[in-house]
DRENMI-919972 format. One record per residue (C-alpha): residue in one letter; chain; x, y, z. Coordinates in steps of 0.25 Angstrom, whole numbers. Layout:
N
[atom "A"; "A"; [X; Y; Z]];
...
! end
This chain:
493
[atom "X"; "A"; [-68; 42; -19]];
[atom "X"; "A"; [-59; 51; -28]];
[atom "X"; "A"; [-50; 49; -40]];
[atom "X"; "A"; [-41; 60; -42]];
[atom "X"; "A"; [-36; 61; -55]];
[atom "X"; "A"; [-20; 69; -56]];
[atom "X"; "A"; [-13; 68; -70]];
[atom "X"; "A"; [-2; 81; -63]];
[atom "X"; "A"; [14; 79; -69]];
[atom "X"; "A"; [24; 85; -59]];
[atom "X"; "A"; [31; 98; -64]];
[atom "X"; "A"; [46; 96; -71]];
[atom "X"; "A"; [44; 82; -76]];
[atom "X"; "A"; [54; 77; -85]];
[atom "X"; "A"; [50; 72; -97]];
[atom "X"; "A"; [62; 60; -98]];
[atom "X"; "A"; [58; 45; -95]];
[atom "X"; "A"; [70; 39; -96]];
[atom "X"; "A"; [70; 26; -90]];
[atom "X"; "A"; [55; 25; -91]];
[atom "X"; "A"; [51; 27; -104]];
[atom "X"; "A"; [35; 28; -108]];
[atom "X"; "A"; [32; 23; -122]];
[atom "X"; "A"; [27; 37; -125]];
[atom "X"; "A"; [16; 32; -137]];
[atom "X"; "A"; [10; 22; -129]];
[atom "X"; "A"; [7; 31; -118]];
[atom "X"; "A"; [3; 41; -127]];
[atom "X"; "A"; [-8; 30; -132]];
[atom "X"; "A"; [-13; 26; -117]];
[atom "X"; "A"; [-16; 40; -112]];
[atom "X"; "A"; [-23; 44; -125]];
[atom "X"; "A"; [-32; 33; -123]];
[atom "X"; "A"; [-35; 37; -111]];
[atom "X"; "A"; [-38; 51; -115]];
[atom "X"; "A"; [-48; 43; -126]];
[atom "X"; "A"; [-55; 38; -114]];
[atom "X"; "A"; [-56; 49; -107]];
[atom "X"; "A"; [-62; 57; -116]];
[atom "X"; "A"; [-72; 46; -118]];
[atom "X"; "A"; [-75; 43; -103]];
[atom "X"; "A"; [-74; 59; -99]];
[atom "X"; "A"; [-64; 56; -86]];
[atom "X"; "A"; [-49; 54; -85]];
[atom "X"; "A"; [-44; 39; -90]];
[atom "X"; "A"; [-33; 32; -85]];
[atom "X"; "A"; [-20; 30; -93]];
[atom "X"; "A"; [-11; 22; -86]];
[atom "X"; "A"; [3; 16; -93]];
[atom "X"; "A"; [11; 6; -90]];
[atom "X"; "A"; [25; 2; -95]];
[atom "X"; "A"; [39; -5; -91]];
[atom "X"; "A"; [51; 4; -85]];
[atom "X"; "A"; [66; 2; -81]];
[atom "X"; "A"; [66; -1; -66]];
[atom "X"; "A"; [68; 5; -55]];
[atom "X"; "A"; [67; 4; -40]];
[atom "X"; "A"; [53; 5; -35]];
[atom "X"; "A"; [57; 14; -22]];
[atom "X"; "A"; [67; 22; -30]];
[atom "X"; "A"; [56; 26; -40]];
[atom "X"; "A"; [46; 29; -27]];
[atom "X"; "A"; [57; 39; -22]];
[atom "X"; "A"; [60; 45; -35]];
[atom "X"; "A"; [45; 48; -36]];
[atom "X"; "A"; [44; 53; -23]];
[atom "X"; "A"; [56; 63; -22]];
[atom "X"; "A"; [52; 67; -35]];
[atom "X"; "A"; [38; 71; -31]];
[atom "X"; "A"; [29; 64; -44]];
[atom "X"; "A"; [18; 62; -34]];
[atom "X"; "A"; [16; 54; -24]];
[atom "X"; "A"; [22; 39; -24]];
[atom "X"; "A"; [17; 26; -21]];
[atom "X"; "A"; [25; 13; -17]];
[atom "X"; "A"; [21; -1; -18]];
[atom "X"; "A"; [30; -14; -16]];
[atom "X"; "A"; [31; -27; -12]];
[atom "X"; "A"; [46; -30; -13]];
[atom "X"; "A"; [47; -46; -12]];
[atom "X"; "A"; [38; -45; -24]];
[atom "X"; "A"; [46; -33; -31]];
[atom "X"; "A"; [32; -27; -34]];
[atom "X"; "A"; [32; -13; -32]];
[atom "X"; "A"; [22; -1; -38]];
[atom "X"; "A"; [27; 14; -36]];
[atom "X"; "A"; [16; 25; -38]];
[atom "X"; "A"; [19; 41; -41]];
[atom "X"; "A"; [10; 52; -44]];
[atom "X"; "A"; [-5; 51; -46]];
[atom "X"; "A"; [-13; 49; -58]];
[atom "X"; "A"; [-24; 47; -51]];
[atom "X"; "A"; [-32; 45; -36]];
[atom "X"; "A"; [-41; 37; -29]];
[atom "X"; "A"; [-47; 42; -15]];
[atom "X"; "A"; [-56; 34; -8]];
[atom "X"; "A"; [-64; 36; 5]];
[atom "X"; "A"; [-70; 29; 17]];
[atom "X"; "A"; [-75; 16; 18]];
[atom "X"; "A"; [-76; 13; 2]];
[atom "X"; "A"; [-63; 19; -1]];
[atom "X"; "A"; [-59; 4; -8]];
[atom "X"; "A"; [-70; 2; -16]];
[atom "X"; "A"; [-72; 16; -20]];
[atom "X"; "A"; [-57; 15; -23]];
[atom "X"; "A"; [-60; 2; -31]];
[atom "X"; "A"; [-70; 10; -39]];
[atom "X"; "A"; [-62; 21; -42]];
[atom "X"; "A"; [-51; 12; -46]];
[atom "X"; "A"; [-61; 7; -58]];
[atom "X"; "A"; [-65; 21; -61]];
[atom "X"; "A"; [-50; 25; -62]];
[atom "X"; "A"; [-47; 12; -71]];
[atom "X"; "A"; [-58; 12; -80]];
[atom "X"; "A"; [-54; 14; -93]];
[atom "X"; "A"; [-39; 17; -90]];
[atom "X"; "A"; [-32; 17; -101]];
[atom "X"; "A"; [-19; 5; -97]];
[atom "X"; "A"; [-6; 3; -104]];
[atom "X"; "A"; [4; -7; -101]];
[atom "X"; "A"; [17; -6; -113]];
[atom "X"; "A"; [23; -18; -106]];
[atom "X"; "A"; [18; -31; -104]];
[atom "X"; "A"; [28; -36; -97]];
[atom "X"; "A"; [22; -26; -86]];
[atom "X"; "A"; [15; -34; -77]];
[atom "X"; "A"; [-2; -31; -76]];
[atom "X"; "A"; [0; -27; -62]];
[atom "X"; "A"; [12; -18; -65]];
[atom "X"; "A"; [4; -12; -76]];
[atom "X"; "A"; [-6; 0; -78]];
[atom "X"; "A"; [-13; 8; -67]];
[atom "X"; "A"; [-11; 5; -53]];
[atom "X"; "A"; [-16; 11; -41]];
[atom "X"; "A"; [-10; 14; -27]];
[atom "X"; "A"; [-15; 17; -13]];
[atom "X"; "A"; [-20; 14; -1]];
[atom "X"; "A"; [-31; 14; 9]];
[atom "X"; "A"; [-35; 17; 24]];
[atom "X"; "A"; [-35; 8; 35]];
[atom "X"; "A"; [-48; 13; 39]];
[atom "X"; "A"; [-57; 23; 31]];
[atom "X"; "A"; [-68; 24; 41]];
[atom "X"; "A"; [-56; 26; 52]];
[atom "X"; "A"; [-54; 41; 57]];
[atom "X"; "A"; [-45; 48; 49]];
[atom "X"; "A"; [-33; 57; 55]];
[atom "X"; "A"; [-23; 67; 47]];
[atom "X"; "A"; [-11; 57; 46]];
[atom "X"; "A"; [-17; 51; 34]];
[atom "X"; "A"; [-21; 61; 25]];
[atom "X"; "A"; [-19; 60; 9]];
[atom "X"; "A"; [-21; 44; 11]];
[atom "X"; "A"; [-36; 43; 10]];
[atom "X"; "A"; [-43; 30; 14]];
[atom "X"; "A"; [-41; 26; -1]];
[atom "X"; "A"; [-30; 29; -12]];
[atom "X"; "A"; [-27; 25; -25]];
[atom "X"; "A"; [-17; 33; -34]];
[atom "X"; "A"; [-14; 30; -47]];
[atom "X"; "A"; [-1; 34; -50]];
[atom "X"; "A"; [5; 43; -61]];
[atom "X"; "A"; [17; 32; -61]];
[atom "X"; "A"; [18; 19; -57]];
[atom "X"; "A"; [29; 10; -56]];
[atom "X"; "A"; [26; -5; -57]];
[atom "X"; "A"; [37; -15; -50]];
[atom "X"; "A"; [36; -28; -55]];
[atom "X"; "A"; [48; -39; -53]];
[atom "X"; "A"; [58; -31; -61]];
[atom "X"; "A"; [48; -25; -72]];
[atom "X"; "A"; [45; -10; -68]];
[atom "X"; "A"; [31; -4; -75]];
[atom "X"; "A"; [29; 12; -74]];
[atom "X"; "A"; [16; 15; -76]];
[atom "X"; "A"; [9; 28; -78]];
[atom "X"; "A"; [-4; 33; -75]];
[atom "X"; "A"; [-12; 46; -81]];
[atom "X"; "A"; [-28; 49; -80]];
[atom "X"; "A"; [-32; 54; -94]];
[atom "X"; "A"; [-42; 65; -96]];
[atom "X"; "A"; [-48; 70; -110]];
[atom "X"; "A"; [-40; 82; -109]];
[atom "X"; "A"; [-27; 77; -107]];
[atom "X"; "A"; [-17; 79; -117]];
[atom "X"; "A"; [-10; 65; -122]];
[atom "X"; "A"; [3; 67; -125]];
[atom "X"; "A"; [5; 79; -113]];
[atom "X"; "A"; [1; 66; -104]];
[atom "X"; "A"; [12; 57; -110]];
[atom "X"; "A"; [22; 68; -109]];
[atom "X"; "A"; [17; 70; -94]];
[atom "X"; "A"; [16; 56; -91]];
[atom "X"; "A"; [31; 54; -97]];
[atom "X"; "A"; [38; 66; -90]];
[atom "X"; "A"; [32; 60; -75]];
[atom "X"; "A"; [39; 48; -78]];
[atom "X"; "A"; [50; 55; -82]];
[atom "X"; "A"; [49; 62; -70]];
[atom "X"; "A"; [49; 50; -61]];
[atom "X"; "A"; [61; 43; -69]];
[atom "X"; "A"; [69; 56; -65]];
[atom "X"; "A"; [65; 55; -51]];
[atom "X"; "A"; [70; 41; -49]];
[atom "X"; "A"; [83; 42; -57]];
[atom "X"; "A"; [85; 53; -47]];
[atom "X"; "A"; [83; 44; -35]];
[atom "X"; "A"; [93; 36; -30]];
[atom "X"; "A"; [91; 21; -27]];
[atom "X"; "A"; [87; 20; -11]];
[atom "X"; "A"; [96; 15; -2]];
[atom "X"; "A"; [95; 2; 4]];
[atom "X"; "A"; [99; 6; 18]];
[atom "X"; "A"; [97; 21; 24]];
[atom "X"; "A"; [101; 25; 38]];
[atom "X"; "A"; [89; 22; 49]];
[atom "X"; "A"; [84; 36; 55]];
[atom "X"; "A"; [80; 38; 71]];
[atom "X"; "A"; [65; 38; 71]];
[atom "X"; "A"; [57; 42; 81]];
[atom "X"; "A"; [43; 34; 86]];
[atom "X"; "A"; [31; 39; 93]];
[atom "X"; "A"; [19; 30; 97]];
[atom "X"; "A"; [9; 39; 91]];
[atom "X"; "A"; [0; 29; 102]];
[atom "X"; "A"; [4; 25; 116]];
[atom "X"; "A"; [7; 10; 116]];
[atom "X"; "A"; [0; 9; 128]];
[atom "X"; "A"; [-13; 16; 122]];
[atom "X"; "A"; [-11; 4; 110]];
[atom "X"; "A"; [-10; -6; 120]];
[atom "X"; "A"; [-23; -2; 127]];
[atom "X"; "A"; [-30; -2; 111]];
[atom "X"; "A"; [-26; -14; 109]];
[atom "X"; "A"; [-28; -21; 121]];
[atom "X"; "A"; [-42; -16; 121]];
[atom "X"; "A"; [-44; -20; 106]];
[atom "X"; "A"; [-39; -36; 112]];
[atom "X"; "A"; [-52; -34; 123]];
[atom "X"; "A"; [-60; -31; 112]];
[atom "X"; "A"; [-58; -41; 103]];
[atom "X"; "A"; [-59; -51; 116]];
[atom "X"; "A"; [-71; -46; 119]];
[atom "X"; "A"; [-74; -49; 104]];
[atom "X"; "A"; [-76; -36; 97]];
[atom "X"; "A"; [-67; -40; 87]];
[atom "X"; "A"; [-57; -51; 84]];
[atom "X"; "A"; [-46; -40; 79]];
[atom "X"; "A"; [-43; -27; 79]];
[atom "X"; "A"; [-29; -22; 72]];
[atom "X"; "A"; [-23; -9; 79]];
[atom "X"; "A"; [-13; -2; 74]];
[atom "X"; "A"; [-5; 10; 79]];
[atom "X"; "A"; [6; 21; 75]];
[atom "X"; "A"; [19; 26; 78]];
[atom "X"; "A"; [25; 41; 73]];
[atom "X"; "A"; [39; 41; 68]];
[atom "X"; "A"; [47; 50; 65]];
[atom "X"; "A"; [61; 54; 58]];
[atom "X"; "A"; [71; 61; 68]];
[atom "X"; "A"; [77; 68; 58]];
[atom "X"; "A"; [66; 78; 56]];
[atom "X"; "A"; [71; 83; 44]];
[atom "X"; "A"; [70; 70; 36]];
[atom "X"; "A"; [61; 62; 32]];
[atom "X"; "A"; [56; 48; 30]];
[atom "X"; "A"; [63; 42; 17]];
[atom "X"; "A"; [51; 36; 9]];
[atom "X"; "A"; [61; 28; 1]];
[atom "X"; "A"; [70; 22; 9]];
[atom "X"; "A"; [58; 19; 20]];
[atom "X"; "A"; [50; 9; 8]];
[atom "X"; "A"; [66; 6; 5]];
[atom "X"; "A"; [66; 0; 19]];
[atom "X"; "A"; [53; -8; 17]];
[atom "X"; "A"; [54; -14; 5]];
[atom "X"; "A"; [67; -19; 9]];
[atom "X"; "A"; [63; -26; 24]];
[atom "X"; "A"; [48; -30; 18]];
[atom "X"; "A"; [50; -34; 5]];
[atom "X"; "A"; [37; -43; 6]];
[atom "X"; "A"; [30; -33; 12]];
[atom "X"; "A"; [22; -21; 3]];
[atom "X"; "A"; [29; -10; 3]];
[atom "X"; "A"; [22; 4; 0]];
[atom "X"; "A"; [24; 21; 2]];
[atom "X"; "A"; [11; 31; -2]];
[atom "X"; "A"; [15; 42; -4]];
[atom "X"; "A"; [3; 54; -1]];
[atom "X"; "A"; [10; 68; 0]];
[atom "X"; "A"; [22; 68; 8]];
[atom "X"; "A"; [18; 56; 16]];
[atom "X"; "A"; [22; 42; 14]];
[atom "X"; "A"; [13; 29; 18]];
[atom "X"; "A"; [23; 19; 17]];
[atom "X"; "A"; [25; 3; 22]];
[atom "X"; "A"; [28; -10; 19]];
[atom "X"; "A"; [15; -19; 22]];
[atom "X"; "A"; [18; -35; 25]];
[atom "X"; "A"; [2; -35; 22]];
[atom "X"; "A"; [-4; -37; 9]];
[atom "X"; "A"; [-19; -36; 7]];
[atom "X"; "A"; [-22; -38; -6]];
[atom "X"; "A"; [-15; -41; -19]];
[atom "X"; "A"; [-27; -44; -33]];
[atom "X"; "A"; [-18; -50; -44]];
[atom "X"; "A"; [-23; -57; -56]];
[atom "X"; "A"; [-37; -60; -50]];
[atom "X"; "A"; [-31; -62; -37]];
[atom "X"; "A"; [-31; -58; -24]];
[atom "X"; "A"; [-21; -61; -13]];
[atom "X"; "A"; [-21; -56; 1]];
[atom "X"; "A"; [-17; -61; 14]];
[atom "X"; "A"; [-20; -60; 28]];
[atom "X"; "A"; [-10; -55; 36]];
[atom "X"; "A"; [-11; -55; 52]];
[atom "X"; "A"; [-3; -59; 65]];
[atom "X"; "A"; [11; -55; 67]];
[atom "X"; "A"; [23; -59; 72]];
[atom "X"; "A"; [37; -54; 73]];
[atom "X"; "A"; [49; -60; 67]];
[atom "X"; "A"; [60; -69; 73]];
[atom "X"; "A"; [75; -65; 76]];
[atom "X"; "A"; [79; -77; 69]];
[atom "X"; "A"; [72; -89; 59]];
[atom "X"; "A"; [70; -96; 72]];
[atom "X"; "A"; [62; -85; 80]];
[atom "X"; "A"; [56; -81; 67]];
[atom "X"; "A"; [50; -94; 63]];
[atom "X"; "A"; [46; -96; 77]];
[atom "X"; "A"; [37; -84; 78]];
[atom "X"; "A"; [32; -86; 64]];
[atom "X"; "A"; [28; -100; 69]];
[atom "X"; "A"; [21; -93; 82]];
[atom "X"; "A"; [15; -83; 74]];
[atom "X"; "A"; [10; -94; 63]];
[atom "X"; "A"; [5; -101; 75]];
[atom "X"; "A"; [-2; -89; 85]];
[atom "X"; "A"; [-16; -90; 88]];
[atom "X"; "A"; [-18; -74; 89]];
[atom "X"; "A"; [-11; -72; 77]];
[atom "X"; "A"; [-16; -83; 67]];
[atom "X"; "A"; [-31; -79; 73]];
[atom "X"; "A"; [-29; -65; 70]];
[atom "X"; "A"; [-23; -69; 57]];
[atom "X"; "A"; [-35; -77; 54]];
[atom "X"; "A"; [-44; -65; 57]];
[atom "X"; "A"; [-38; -58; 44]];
[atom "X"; "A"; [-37; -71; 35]];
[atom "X"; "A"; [-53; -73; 37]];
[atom "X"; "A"; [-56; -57; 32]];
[atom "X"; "A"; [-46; -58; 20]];
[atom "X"; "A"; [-53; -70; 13]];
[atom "X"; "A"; [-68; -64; 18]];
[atom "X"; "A"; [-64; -50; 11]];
[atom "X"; "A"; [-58; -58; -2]];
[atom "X"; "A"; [-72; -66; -3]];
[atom "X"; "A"; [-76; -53; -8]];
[atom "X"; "A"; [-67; -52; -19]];
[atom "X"; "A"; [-63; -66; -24]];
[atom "X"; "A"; [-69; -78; -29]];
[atom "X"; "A"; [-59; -87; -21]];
[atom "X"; "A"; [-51; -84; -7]];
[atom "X"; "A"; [-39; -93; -4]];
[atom "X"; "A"; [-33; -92; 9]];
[atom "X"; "A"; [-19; -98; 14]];
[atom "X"; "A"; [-22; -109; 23]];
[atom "X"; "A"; [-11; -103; 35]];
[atom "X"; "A"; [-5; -92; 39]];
[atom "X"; "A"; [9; -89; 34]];
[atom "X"; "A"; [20; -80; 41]];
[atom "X"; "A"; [21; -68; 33]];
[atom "X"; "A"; [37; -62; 39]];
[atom "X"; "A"; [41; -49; 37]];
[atom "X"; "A"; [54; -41; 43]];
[atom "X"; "A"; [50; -40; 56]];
[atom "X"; "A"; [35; -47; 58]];
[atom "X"; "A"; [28; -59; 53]];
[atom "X"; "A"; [14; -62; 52]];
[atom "X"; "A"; [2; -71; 47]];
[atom "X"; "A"; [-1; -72; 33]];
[atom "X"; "A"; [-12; -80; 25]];
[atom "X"; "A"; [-11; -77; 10]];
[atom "X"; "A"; [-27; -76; 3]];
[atom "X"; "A"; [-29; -76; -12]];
[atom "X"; "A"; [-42; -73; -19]];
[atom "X"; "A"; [-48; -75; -33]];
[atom "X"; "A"; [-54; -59; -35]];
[atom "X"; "A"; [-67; -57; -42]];
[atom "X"; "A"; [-65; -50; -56]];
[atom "X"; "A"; [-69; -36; -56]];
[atom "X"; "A"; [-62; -33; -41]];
[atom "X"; "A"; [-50; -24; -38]];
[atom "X"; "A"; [-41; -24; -27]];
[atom "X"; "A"; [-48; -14; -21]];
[atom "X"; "A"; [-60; -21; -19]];
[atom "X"; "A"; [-54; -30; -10]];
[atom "X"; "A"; [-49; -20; -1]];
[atom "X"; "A"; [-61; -16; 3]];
[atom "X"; "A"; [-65; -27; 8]];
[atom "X"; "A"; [-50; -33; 14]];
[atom "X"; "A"; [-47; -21; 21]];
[atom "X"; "A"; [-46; -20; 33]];
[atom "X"; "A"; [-42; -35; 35]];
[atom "X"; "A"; [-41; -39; 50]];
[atom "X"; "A"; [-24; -38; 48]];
[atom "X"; "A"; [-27; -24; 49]];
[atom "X"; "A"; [-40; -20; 54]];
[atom "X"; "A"; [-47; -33; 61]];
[atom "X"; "A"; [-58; -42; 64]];
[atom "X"; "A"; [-69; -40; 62]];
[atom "X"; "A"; [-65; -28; 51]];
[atom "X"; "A"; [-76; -17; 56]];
[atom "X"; "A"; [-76; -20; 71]];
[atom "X"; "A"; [-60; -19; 69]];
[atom "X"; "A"; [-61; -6; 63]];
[atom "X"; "A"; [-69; -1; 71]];
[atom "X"; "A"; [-60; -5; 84]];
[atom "X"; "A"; [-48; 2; 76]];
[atom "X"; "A"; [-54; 15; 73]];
[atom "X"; "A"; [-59; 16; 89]];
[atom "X"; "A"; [-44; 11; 94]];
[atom "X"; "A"; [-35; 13; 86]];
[atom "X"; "A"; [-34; 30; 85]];
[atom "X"; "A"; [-24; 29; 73]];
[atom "X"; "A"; [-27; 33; 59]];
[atom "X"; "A"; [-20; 22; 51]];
[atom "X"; "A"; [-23; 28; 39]];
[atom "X"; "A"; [-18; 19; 28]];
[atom "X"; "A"; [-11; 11; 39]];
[atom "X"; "A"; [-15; -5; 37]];
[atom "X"; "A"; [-23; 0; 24]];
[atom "X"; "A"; [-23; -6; 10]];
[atom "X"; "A"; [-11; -3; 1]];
[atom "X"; "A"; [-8; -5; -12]];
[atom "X"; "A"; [-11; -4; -27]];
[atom "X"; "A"; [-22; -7; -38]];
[atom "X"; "A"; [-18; -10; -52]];
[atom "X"; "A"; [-28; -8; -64]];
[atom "X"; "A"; [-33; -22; -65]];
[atom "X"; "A"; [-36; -21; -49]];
[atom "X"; "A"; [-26; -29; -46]];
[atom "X"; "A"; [-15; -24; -34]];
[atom "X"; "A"; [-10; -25; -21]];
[atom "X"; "A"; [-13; -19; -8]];
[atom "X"; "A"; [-7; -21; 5]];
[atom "X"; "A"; [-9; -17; 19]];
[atom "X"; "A"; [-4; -6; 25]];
[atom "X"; "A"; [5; -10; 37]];
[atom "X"; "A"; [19; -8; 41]];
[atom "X"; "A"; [17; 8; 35]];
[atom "X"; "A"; [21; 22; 39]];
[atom "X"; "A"; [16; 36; 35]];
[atom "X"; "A"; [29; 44; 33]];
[atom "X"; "A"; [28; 58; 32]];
[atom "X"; "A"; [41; 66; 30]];
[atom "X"; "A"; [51; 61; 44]];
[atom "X"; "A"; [38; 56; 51]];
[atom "X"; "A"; [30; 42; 48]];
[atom "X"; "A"; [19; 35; 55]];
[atom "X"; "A"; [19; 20; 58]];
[atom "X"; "A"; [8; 11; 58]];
[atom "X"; "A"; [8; -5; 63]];
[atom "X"; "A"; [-5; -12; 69]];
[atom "X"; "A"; [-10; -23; 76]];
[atom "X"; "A"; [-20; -35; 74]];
[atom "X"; "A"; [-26; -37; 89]];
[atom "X"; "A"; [-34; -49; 92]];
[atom "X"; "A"; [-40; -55; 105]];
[atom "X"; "A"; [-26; -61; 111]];
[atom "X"; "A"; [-18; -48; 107]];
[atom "X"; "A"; [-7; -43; 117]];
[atom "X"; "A"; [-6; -27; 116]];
[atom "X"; "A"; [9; -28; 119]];
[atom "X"; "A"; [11; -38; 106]];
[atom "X"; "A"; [5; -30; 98]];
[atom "X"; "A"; [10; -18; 101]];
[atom "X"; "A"; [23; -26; 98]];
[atom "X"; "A"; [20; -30; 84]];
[atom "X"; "A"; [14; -14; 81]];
[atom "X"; "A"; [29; -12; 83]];
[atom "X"; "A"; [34; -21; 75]];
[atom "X"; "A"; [27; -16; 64]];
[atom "X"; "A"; [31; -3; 63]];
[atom "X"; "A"; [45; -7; 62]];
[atom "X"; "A"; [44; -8; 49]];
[atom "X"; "A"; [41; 6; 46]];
[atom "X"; "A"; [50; 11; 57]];
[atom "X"; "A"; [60; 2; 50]];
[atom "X"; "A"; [59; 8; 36]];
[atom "X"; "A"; [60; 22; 40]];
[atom "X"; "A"; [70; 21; 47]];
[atom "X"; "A"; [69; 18; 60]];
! end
């Protein structure tokens, strides 16, 4: 476990805020009182302060920040809900290794927010929208072997950032974050904190507004895998399971793709500009890490710890969608009603609720299955809802809800195991929790589906499979291929 600490401001910063003033005193008072308790604790105190700016559009703010290089950008959104968090810069990091990385994150996260010193000069700022929250992700699998493709995303990651915007409805919170030491000097921190704004206003003024529609670009496709040698696995993962090694196994595979125009590059912006507008009930994220991009929009929420609450759902079984109503609400009905599908389904209902036991005072679950449709797939959804124990973060959940059998299988270990020994594909943060932590330990992580790791005009897709005992290979080779058309489609294919 690390916790880096970075306080660097960029060279050439303007020291204008314009249209995002800072109430300069009230600042000046939430830093100093956190150099107070540095100097009494010996180690560097949080100082986070929150307050309420004139809007602007969250993916316009995320491309300002980007081209303008303040650090590296984090993007966050649920459209229907008109939620939306965008990270830059680093205040500070938590790295996290193996097979504790969430509950040594979840400490570190303590040890980071003990006694921060937390600001808020608006109330009409909602609590989740206010004060330090955390971003990040982690690995699919932290035991899995470990290739080159995903270096820089550990198996857990938590930034803090320097700047954080808050999208709430139409209110728009900008909160910034420092990590105080004895040392510092409090009104050079101010004017510091002050000019990075500055800095970032500029850049967005700068940015023109995205377009709603670009040209589609030729893309080129190379099965990184034989579909013949994925037939094999996953028909020999069907034996096994008959033969009752397990009851599921979810396999996954990945497909290159690449610009034709070698001298371009993947646009960041108008890629996230394309998802949130086809998914807007889907999650919707980019992390950025160097000059690579982990970006996707995620039907799949995992956990969401609001107000003492915690709301997951299971999600499993998969249909696509119909060329009309009619064919639609047929196959919704077929899929509603499948034996394979509602059995698999059931598989990932039954962990969810044994992992919240954990966590919760009280497990409701939805009685049925509900058909959860998106653009081009549907599938079965069973909403879960639990009472959470006071003391308990997000985080502490995670480490016992992932992998749920959506994404790994059934039983979790034996599944794992058949995937690290089958598979030969380093998902990396692929089908990995998502999401953010705020200072209460509220927040909202997803899973990390329907995704792609862009790097300059090359990406990597990634889309799996749940296999159960009456799997057909050649089906579910189909659905793998329905579900990369949602990255293919967003960048531009």
């Amino acid at each position: 476990m690390k916790i880096a600490i970075s306080n660097r401001i960029g060279a050439h910063i303007t020291t204008a805020t314009g249209k995002w003033p800072i109430a300069h005193e009230a600042l000046l008072r939430t830093l100093s009182e956190a150099a107070r308790r540095a100097a009494q604790q010996q180690r560097s105190i949080l100082a986070s302060f929150t307050c309420p700016i004139e809007w602007d559009e969250p993916v316009r703010v995320f491309t300002g920040a980007r081209l303008a290089r303040l650090g590296e950008c984090f993007f966050w959104e649920r459209p229907v809900e008109q939620n939306a968090l965008v990270g830059v810069g680093a205040a500070a990091t938590i790295e996290t290794h193996g097979s504790t990385c969430f509950t040594d994150a979840a400490s570190a996260w303590r040890t980071l927010l003990h006694d921060a010193v937390v600001t808020n000069t608006d109330p009409a700022v909602p609590a989740a929208s206010a004060g330090p929250v955390l971003f990040g992700g982690f690995t699919f699998d932290p035991l899995a072997p470990r290739t080159q493709l995903w270096v820089d995303f550990p198996d857990g990651l938590l930034i803090l950032p320097q700047i954080l915007l808050s999208y709430n409805g139409n209110h728009l919170a900008l909160t910034v974050n420092r990590m105080m030491r004895v040392s510092d000097d409090i009104e050079q921190c101010a004017r510091e904190i002050e000019a990075r704004v500055g800095q970032l206003r500029a850049a967005v003024e700068r940015t023109p507004t995205i377009p709603q529609e670009e040209a589609y670009r030729e893309l080129s496709v190379h099965e990184l895998q034989p579909a013949s040698e994925w037939l094999e696995m996953v028909a020999s993962t069907v034996d096994r399971i008959q033969r009752g090694a397990f009851e599921k196994v979810v396999l996954a595979r990945d497909i290159q793709v690449e610009l034709h125009d070698a001298a371009g590059a993947f646009d960041i912006s108008t890629t996230l500009q394309r998802l949130r507008e086809s998914y807007p009930t889907a999650y919707v994220f980019a992390v950025q890490r160097g000059e690579r991009f982990f970006v996707g929009a995620t039907p799949e929420r995992l956990v969401q710890a609001q107000n003492g609450q915690i709301h997951t759902m299971a999600l499993a079984g998969s249909a696509r969608r119909g060329e009309t109503e009619e064919e639609d609400a047929r196959i919704g009905m077929e899929l509603l009603q499948s034996e394979k599908n509602n059995s698999e389904h059931a598989i990932v209902v039954a962990m969810v609720r044994e992992a919240l036991k954990n966590h919760c005072t009280h497990v409701q679950v939805s009685s049925v299955p509900q058909l959860l449709k998106l653009k081009n797939v549907q599938h079965l959804k069973t909403p879960i809802l639990g009472e959470l124990i006071a003391g308990r973060c997000i985080l502490d959940i995670l480490a016992d809800l992932h992998p749920t059998p959506a994404v790994g299988g059934f039983p979790r270990h034996a599944a794992l195991a058949a995937i690290r020994s089958a598979e030969n594909l380093d998902r990396g943060w692929y089908a990995g929790p998502l999401g953010w932590i705020g200072a209460s330990g509220h927040g909202e992580f997803a899973v990390a589906l329907r995704s792609a790791l862009i790097d300059g005009n090359k990406a990597r897709l990634f889309a799996g499979c749940g296999i159960v005992a009456d799997s057909d290979p050649q089906a579910e080779f189909a659905e793998s291929s329905l579900k990369f058309q949602v990255m293919l489609s967003a960048l531009g294919g």
